[in-house]
N, C-alpha and C positions, 0 to 999 in steps of 0.2 A: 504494500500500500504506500500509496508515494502523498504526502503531506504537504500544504505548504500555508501561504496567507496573504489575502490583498489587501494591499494598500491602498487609501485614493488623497489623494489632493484635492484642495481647492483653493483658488483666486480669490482675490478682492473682487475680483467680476464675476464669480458664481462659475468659473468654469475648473471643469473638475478632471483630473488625470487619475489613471490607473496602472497599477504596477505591482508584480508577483514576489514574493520572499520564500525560495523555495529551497533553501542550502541543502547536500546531501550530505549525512554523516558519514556513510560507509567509503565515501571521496574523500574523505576529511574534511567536510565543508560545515563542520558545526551542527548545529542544532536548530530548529525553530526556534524552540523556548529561548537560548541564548539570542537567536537573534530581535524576537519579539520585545527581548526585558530591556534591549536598549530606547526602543521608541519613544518612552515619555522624557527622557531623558535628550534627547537630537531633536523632536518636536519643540519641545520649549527654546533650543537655539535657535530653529530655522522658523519657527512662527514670524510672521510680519515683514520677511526679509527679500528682494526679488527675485526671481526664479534664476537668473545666471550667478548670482550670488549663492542662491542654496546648494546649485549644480557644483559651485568650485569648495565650497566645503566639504559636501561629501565626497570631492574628488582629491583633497589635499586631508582626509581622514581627519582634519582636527577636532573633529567633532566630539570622539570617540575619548574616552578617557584608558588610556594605558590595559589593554584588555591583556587575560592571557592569548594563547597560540590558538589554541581550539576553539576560543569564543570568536576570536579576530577573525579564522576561518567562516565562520557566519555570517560576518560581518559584510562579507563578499556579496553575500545573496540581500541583504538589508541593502547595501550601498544600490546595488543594480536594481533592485523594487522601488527605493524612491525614484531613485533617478529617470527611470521607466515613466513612471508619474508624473514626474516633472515634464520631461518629455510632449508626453499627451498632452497635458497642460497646453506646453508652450507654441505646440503645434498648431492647436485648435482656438488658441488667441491668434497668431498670423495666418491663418487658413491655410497652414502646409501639412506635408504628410512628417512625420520622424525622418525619415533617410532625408528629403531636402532639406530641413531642418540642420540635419546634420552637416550635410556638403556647403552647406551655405551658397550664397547669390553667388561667388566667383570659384567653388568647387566643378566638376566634372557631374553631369547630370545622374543620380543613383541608376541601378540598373533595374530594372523591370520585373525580372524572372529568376527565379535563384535553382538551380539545377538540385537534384538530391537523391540521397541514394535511398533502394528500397535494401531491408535487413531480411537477410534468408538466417534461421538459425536451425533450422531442423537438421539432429543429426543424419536421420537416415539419406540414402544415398539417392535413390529414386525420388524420393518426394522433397529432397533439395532441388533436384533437377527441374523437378516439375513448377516449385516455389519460383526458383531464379527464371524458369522461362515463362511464368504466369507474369510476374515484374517487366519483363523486356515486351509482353505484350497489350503491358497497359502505360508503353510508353517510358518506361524506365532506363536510362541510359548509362547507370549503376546499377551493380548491386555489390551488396558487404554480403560475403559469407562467416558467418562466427564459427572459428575454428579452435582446436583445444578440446573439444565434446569429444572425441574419437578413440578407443583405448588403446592403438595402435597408430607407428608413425606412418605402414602402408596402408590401412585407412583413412589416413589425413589424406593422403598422397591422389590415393584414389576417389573420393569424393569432390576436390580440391579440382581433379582435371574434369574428371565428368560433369564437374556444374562449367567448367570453361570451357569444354568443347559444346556444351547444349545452349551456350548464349553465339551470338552474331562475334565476329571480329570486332565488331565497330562499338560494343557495350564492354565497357570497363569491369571489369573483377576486382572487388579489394580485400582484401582478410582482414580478420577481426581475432585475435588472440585471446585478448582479456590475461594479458600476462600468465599464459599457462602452460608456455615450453621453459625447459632449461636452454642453454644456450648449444648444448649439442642438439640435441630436439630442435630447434630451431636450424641448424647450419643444416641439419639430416634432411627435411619434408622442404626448407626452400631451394635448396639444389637440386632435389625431383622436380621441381616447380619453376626451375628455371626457366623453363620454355614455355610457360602459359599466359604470359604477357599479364603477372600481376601487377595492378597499379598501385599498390605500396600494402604492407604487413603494418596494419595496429596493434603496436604493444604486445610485442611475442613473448618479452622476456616479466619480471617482476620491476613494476616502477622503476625502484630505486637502485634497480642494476643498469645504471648510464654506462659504465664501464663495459657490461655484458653488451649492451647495446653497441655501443664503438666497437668490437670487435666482431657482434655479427654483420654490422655494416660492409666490413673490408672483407668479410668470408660470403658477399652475395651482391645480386646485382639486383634486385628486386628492393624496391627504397623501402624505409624503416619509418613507421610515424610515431610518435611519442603522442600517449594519450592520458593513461593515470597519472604518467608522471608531471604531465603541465597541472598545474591551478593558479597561478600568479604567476607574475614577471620575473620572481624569483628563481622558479622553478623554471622557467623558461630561458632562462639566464646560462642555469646548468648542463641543463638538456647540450645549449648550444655550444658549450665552454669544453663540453667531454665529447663533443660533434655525437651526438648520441642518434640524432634522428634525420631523417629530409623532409620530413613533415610535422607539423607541430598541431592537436586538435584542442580547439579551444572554449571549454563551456560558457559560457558570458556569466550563468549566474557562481560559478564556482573562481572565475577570474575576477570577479566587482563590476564596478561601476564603468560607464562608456570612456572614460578618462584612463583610466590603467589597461583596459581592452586594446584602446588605441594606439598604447605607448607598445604592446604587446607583439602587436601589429608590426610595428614600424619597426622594432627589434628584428623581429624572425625575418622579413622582408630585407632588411642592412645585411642580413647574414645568407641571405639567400635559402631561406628557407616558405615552404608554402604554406599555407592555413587552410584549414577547417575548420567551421563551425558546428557545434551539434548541441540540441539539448540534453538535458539531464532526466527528461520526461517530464514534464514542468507543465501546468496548463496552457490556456492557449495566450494568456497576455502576455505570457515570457517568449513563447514561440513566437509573437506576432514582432515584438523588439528585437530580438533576436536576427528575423528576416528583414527588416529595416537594416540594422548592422550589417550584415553580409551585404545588402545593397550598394553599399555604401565603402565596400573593402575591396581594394584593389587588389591586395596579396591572397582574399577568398577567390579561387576562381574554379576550385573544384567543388565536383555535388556536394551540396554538406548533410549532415545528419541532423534533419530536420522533418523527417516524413515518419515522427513519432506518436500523432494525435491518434492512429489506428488503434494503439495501446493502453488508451484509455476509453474506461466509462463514458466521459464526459470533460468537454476542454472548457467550460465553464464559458464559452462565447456565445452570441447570439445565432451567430453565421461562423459554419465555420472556416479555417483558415483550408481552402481545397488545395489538392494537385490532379495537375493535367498533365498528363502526356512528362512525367519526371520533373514536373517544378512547379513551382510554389508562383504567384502571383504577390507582388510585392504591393500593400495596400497603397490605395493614391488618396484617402480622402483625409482629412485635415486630424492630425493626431497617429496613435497608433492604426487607425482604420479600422478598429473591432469595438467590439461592444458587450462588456459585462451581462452574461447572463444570471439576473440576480434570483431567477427562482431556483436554477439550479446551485445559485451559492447557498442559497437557505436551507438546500436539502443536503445537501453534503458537509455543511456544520457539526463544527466538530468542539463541543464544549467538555474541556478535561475535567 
């Protein structure tokens, strides 16, 4: 069960934004409750104050009084749920959408459509095939296979080709590890894989084997992405310090607020490295900022992992956020472009 909480804003002019607080702890992203017990505490700074103002506090953290590690990890998903808020706000006082908002009057126009991969995770061998070619024929020009399930490496080997030879040449393959080979396990199943035109391995090894990482890099030719191991700039720092990955994936709510996102950004991009975007499973007002960002990101320019709302219940929007034909439509109207669905917040209240 995935938990989170909405925030809303309002103006001196009655207009009101919305934004998601959804941290994960099993990411190490903290807690609700940590991040929740900071609220009355940052409200009472930023009450009265104007909207670019509120935005540069929560982006310069001072708001925040000296947390520990694991709270401050929360703090990520708090930062990015005002600011989200803020956002919509500010949007729907200049009648833009968030991504122009973003790129500003003299930036490069946001992009329209944000590409995304569909997730195949079924171990079996046949009914991945079938999964992955159900995807390419609803338009999918990705697909992640989640690998690791398998009790054998020639099982990896062989599910691994048979989903790459049942899609087109022209639909991208990506793997999905979940940090679950050793680092021979990994060198073993990508060298049979050589030849299957993978577009990069998620997190084969355990996070915090950047080192294992750097060495399977040089023992394959299939690029490496770094996924558990990013959540800040910090981490992203290291990633690139120990050349650990060629791709860096990045949750927004488990990274903060649009201001350290950015900085993120422009790091991985200085170093030559690419982005992805995915959620956390988050409802749909995180997913809808979320696709504003990537809009808006020049170094995102593969599918991201965004085509999560299948997974839930309920995204708690009015409309939801659709995909066609592998992508996502980036909303145009003034704010995030969705709309709180507040019957279904009432029903999925959740009072401890």
């Amino acid at each position: 069960m995935r938990e989170g909480a909405i925030v809303e804003v309002e103006t001196s002019a009655g207009i009101s934004g919305i934004g998601e607080i959804a941290p994960l702890p099993e990411f190490g992203g903290g807690t609700l409750a940590d991040a929740l017990s900071f609220i009355p505490a940052i409200t009472d700074q930023l009450i009265h104050r104007p909207l670019p103002d509120i935005r540069k506090c929560l982006a310069d953290g001072d708001i925040y009084s000296k947390p520990s590690l694991a709270i401050r990890r929360s703090l990520t998903a708090l930062t990015f749920g005002f600011e989200t808020a803020l956002l919509d706000a500010q949007g729907k006082h200049e009648l833009c959408s968030v991504s122009t908002l973003l790129v500003g009057t003299d930036g490069p126009r946001p992009r329209t459509h944000i590409p995304v991969n569909a997730v195949v995770g079924i171990p079996s061998i046949a009914m991945a095939v079938e999964a992955a070619q159900q995807a390419e024929r609803r338009g999918f020009g990705c697909v992640k296979l989640k690998v690791g399930n398998m009790a054998h490496a020639t099982q990896e080997v062989e599910r691994i080709k048979a989903v790459r030879l049942a899609l087109a040449p022209a639909t991208s393959l990506r793997l999905d590890a979940n940090e679950a080979w050793t680092l021979h396990e990994a060198t073993d199943i990508l060298e049979q894989c050589a030849d299957c035109a993978i577009e990069y391995i998620e997190q084969p090894l355990k996070a915090a084997d950047l080192t294992g990482m750097r060495l399977l890099r040089e023992r394959t030719q299939i690029p490496l992405a770094a996924d558990e191991a990013i959540h800040d700039l910090a981490s992203l720092k290291r990633v690139i310090a120990e050349k650990a990955a060629d791709v860096v994936i990045i949750k927004p709510q488990l990274a903060g607020g649009l201001h350290t996102i950015q900085r993120m950004l422009n790091t991985a991009e200085q170093h030559g490295l690419q982005c992805v975007f995915t959620t956390t499973i988050e409802a749909g007002i995180s997913l809808a900022a979320t696709v504003h960002l990537a809009a808006t990101a020049p170094a995102v320019t593969r599918a991201c992992g965004l085509a999560t709302s299948v997974l839930q219940v309920d995204d708690l929007l009015q409309t939801e956020i659709g995909i066609h034909n592998g992508q996502i439509s980036v909303p145009t109207s003034a704010g995030l472009g969705v709309e709180l669905d507040r019957v279904a917040l009432e029903k999925y209240r959740y009072t401890p």
